[in-house]
C-alpha positions as CSV (number, residue, x, y, z in Angstrom):
1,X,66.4,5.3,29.7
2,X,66.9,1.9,27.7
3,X,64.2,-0.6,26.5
4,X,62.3,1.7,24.5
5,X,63.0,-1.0,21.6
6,X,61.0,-3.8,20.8
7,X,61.6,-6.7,18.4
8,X,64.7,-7.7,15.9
9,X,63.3,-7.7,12.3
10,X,60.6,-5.7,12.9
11,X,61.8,-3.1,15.2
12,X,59.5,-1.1,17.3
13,X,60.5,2.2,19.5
14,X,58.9,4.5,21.0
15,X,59.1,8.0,22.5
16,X,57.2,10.6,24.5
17,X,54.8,11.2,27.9
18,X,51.5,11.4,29.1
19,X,51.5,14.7,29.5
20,X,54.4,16.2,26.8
21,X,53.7,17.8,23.7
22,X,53.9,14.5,21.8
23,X,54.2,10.8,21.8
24,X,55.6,9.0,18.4
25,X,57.8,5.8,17.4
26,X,59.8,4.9,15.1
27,X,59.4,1.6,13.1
28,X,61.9,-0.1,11.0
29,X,62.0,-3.3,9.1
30,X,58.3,-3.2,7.7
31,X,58.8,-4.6,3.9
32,X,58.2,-2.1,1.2
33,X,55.7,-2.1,-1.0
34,X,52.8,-2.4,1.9
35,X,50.0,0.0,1.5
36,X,48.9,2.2,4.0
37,X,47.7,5.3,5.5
38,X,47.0,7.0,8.3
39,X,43.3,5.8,8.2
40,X,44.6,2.5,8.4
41,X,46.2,2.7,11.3
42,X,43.6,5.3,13.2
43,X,40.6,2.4,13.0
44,X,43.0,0.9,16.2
45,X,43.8,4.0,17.4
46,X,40.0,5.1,17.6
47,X,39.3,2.0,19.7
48,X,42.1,2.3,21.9
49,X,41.9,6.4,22.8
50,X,40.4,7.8,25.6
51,X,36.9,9.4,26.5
52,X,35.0,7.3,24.1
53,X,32.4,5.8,26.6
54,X,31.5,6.7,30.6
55,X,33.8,3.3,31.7
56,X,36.7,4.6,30.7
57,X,38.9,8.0,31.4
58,X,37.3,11.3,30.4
59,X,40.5,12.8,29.1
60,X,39.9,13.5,25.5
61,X,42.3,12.7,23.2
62,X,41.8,12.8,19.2
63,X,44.8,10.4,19.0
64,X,45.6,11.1,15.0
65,X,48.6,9.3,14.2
66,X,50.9,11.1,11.6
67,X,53.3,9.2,9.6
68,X,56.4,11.5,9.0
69,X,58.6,9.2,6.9
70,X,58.9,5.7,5.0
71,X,55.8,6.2,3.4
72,X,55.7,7.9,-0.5
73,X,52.9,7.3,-2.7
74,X,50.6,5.2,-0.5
75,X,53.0,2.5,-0.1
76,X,55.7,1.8,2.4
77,X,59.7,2.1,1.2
78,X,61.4,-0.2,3.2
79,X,62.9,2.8,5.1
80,X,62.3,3.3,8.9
81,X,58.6,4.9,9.2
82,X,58.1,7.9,11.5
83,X,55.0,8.1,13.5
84,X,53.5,10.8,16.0
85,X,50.5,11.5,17.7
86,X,50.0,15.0,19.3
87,X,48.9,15.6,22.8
88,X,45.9,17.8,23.3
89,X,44.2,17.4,26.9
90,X,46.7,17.4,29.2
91,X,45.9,18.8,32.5
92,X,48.8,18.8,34.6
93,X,47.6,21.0,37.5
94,X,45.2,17.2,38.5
95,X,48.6,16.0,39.6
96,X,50.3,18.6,41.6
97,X,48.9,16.9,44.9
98,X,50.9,14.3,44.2
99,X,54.4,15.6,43.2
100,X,56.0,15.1,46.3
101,X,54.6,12.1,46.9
102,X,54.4,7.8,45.3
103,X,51.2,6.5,44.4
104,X,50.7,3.1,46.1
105,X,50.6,0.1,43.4
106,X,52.0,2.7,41.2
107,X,55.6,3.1,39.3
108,X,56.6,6.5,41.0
109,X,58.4,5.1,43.7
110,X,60.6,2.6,41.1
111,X,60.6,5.7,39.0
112,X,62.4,8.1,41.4
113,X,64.5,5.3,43.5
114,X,65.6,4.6,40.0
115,X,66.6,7.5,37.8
116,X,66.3,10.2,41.3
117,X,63.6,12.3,38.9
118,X,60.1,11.4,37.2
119,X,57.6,13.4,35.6
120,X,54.7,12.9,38.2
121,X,52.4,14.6,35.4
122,X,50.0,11.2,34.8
123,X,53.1,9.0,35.4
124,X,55.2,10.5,32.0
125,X,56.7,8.0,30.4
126,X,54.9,4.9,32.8
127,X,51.3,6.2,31.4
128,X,49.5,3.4,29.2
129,X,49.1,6.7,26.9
130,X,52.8,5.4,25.4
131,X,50.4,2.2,24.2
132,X,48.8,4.5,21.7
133,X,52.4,4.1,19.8
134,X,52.3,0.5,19.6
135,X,48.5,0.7,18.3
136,X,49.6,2.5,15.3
137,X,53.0,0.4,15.1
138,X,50.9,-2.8,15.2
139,X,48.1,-1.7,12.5
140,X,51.0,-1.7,10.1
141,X,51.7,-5.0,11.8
142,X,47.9,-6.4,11.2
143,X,47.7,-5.1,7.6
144,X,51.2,-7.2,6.6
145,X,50.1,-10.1,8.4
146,X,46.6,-10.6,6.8
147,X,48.0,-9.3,3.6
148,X,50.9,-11.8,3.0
149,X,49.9,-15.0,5.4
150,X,45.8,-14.5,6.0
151,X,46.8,-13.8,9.6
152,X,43.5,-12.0,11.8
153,X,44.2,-11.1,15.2
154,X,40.9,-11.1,17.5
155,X,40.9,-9.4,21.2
156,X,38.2,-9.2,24.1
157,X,38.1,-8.6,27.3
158,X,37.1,-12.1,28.7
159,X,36.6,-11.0,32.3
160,X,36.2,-8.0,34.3
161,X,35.9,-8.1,37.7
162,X,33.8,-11.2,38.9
163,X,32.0,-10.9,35.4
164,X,33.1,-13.8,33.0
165,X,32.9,-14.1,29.6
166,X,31.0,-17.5,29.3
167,X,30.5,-17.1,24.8
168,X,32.9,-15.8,22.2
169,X,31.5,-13.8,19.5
170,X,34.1,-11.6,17.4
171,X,31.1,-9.9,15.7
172,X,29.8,-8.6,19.2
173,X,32.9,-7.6,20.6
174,X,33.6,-4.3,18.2
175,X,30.0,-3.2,19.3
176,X,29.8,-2.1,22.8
177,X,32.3,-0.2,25.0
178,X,33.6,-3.3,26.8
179,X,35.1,-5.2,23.8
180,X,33.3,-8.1,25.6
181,X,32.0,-10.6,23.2
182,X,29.4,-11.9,25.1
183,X,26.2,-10.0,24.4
184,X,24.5,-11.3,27.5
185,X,26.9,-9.8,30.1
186,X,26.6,-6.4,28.2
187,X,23.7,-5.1,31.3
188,X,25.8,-7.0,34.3
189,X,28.9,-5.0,33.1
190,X,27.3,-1.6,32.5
191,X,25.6,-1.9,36.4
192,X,28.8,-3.0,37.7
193,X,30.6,-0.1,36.5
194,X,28.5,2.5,37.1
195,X,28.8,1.6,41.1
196,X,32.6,1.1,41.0
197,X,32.9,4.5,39.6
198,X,31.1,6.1,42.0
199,X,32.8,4.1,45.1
200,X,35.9,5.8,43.6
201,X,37.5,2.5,43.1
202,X,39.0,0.7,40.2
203,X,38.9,-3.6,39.2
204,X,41.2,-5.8,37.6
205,X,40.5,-7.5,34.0
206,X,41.1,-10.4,32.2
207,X,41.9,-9.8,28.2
208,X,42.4,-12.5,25.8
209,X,43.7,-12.6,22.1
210,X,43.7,-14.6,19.4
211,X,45.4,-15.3,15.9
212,X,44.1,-17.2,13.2
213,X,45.8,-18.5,10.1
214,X,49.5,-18.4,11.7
215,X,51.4,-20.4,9.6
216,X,53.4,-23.5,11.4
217,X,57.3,-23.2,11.9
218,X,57.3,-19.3,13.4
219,X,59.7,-18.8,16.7
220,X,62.9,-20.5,18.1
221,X,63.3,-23.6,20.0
222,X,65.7,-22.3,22.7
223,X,66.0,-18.3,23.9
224,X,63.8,-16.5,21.5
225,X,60.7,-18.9,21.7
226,X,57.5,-17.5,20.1
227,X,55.4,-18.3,23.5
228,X,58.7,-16.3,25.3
229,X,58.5,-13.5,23.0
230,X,54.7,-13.5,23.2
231,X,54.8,-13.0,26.8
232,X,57.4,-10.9,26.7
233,X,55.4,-8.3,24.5
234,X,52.2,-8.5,26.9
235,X,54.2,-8.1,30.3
236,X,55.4,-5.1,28.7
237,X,52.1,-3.5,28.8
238,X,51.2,-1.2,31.2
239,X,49.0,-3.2,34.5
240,X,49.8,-6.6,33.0
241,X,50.1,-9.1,35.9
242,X,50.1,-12.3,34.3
243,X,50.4,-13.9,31.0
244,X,49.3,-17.5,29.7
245,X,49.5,-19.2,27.0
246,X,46.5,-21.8,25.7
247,X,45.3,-23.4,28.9
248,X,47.8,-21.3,31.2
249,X,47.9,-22.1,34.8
250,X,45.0,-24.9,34.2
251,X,48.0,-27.7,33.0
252,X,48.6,-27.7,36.4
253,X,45.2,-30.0,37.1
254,X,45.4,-31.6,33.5
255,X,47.2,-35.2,33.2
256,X,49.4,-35.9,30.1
257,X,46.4,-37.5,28.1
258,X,44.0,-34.9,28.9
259,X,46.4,-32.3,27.9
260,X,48.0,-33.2,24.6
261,X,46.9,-32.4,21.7
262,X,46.6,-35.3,19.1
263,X,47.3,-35.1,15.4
264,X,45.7,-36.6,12.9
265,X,45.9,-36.8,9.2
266,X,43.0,-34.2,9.4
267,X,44.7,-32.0,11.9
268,X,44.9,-31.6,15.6
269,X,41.7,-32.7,17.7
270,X,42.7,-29.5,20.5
271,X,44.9,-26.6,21.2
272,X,45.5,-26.8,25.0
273,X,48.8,-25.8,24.3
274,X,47.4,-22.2,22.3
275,X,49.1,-22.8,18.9
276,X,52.9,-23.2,20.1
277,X,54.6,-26.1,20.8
278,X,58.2,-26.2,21.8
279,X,57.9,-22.3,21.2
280,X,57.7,-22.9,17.4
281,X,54.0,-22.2,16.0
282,X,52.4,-25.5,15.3
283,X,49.8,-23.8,12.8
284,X,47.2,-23.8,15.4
285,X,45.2,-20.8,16.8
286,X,48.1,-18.9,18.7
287,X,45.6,-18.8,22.1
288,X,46.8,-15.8,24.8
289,X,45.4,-14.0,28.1
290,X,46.5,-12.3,30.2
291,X,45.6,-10.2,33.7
292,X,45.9,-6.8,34.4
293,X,46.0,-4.9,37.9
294,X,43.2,-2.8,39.0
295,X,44.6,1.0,38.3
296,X,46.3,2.6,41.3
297,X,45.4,6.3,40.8
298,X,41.9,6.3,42.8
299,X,40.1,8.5,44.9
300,X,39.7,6.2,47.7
301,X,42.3,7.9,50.5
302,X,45.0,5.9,51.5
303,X,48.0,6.0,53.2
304,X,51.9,6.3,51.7
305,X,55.1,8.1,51.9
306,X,56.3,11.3,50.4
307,X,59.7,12.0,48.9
308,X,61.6,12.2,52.1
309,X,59.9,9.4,53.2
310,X,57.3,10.4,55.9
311,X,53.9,8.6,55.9
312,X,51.4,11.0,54.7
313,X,47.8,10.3,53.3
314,X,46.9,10.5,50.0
315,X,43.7,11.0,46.9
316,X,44.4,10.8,43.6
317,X,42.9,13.2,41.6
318,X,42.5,13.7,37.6
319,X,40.8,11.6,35.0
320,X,41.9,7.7,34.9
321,X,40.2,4.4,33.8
322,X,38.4,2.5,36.5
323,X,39.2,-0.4,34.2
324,X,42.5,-0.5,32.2
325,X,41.1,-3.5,30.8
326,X,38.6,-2.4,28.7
327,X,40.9,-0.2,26.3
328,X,43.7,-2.8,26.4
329,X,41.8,-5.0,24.5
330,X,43.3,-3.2,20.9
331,X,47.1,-3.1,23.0
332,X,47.1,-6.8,23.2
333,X,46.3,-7.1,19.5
334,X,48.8,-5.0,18.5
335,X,51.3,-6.3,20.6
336,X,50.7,-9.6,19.5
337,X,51.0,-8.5,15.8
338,X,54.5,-7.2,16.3
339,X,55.7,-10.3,17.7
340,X,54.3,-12.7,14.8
341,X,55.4,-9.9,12.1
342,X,58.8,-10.0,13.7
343,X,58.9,-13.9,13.4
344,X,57.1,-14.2,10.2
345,X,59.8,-12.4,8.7
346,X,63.0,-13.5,10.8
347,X,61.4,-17.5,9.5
348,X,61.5,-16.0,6.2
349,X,65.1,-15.0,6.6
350,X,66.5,-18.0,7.8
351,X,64.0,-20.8,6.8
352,X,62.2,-20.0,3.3
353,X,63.9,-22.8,1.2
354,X,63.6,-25.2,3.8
355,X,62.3,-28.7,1.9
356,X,60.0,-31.2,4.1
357,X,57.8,-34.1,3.0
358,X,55.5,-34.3,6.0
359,X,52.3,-32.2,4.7
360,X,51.0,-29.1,6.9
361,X,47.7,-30.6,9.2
362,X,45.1,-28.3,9.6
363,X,45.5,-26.5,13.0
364,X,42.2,-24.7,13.1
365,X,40.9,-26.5,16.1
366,X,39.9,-25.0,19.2
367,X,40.8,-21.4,19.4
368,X,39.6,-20.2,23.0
C-alpha cells in the first residue's frame, strides 16, 4: 500500500492498525534544535484518545507516544524522529460477525475489491485510530510553528448534528467533551447525545480550524497551492466529506463586492477568502471547516452483501464513536500544522532573501 506519506519538507508517514500491536510514524525534515518531549506531544494525544467521555468510543486507549529516534538531549537532531504508540484494548472477537461481510458507508468493500484482503479487525489500517500518529506528528508541528513564526492553531467542533455553534470562545472549547466553544449549547449537545446513543445511531459533524499569526507569502501559485494542500491534508482524514476554505460554498450567493476583501494601509477590512489568496497566504487568519460522515459501524440492522456477494443483514457490534466529530477536532489541528510547517519551511528554502518594498498589512481581521 502507497500514500502512507504526507508532505515534501516536512515529511510525515505512518504505520500500523486498529487493532495490531502498534501504530507509529516516522517524521523527517523537522529542524534541529527544537525542544521536545514526549509530554509535549501527549497534551494532543490526551485530547484526541479514546474513552475519555460517554460521547465518544469506550475502548480505552492510554495512547503514550514514544519517540524512538531524532531526539538526544531534549532537543531534536535534524534526523528522521521515530514515534510509536502501543495498542492496549483491542478486542478483536467484536468484529468476527462481520468478517465475511462489508459494512455499508464503510471502506471494507474498497478495501477487499482493492487489495483482495483487509483486516476486518476495526477496519485495520482505515481506522481513525491511524490519526493518533498524525496527533503526535503535528505537536512537533505546533511547537515549531509558535516557536519560530508565533503561529497558534485553534479547533472546535462548530456543529453537530442540527446543533450550531452560534459564538466562538477558544477558552471554552478545551473545557467540555465536545471541543464546542459555545458554552450555551454545552446542555443541547449532552441531551442530544445521550438519545442518539441509545437509538444505536450515529450523526455527522461540522469541525472548523483556525491559524493565527501565519506569515504572508506561504504556498504556490499553481499545483501545490496552500488552500490545495490544506484540503488535501483534511480529506485525508478518516469521515471527512467536505472541506472549505473561508466562506466555502457561501461565494456561491456573495457578488464580487460583497466578497472581496479590501486592503488598506491598516490591513484587510475581511477574510471571506480564510487567509489564502491565489493559494499563497495573504497574512490573514488561515479560516478552514470541514464535514465529516456520520460513522457507519452502528447497531441499527441493515441490509448488505457478504464476500461472495449475497445480500445478507447486518449489526455492528464493538465500541465506536457515535460522533467522529468530537475527537477530530485535535486531527484537524494537527493536520493543519503539517501543512503550514511543510510551507513555512519549503518558503524558507526558496524565498528567504526575497527583497520587497510594499510593507506587510495587518491580516488579523475576521478569523471565523
Amino acid at each position: 500500500m502507497s500514500g502512507n506519506s504526507f508532505g515534501k519538507m516536512f515529511t510525515v508517514t505512518t504505520f500500523g492498525e486498529s487493532h495490531g500491536i502498534a501504530i507509529g510514524g516516522v517524521v523527517d525534515g523537522c529542524p534541529p534544535g527544537l525542544e521536545i518531549s514526549e509530554a509535549d506531544l501527549q497534551i494532543d494525544l490526551d485530547r484526541r484518545k479514546p474513552g475519555t467521555s460517554r460521547y465518544t468510543t469506550a475502548r480505552r486507549e492510554g495512547d503514550e507516544v514514544q519517540i524512538l529516534s531524532g531526539v538526544f538531549e531534549g532537543k531534536t537532531t535534524g534526523t528522521s524522529i521515530g514515534l510509536l504508540i502501543q495498542n492496549t484494548d483491542q478486542r478483536s472477537k467484536d468484529y468476527s460477525n462481520i468478517a465475511d461481510r462489508f459494512r455499508p458507508g464503510h471502506a471494507d468493500y474498497t478495501y477487499h475489491q482493492k487489495y483482495g484482503t483487509r483486516d476486518y479487525r476495526g477496519g485495520g489500517r482505515s481506522s481513525a485510530r491511524e490519526t493518533a500518529v498524525r496527533v503526535a506528528a503535528g505537536g512537533i508541528a505546533k511547537k515549531f510553528l509558535k516557536q519560530q513564526y508565533g503561529i497558534e492553531i485553534h479547533g472546535y467542533l462548530s456543529q453537530l448534528g442540527p446543533i450550531k455553534a452560534e459564538a466562538v470562545d477558544y477558552s471554552v472549547t478545551n473545557t467540555n467533551p465536545f471541543f464546542c466553544p459555545d458554552e450555551s449549547k454545552l446542555a443541547a449537545l449532552d441531551t442530544y447525545m445521550r438519545e442518539l446513543k441509545k437509538s444505536g445511531d450515529s450523526i455527522g459533524a461540522k469541525v472548523s480550524v483556525v491559524a493565527t499569526g501565519v506569515p504572508v507569502g506561504l504556498g504556490e501559485p499553481v499545483f501545490d497551492r496552500l488552500d490545495a494542500d490544506i484540503a488535501s491534508a483534511m480529506m485525508g482524514i478518516n469521515a471527512v466529506k467536505g472541506v472549505e476554505i473561508g466562506d466555502g460554498f457561501d461565494v456561491i450567493e456573495q457578488k464580487g463586492s460583497e466578497h472581496r476583501d479590501t486592503l488598506t494601509p491598516s490591513g484587510f477590512t475581511s477574510n471571506h477568502a480564510g487567509g489564502v489568496l491565489g493559494g499563497i497566504s495573504s497574512g490573514q487568519d488561515v479560516v478552514v471547516h470541514m464535514a465529516l460522515k456520520p460513522t457507519s459501524s452502528i447497531s441499527v440492522p441493515g441490509k448488505t452483501i457478504d464476500v461472495d456477494g449475497n445480500e445478507i443483514d447486518i449489526v455492528t457490534k464493538g465500541r465506536h464513536d457515535p460522533c467522529v466529530g468530537i475527537r477530530a477536532v485535535p486531527i484537524a489541528e494537527a493536520m493543519l500544522a503539517i501543512v503550514l510547517m511543510d510551507h513555512c519551511l519549503r518558503h524558507r528554502a526558496q524565498n528567504a532573501d526575497v527583497q520587497r518594498q510594499t510593507p506587510v498589512i495587518n491580516g488579523n481581521t475576521s478569523s471565523s
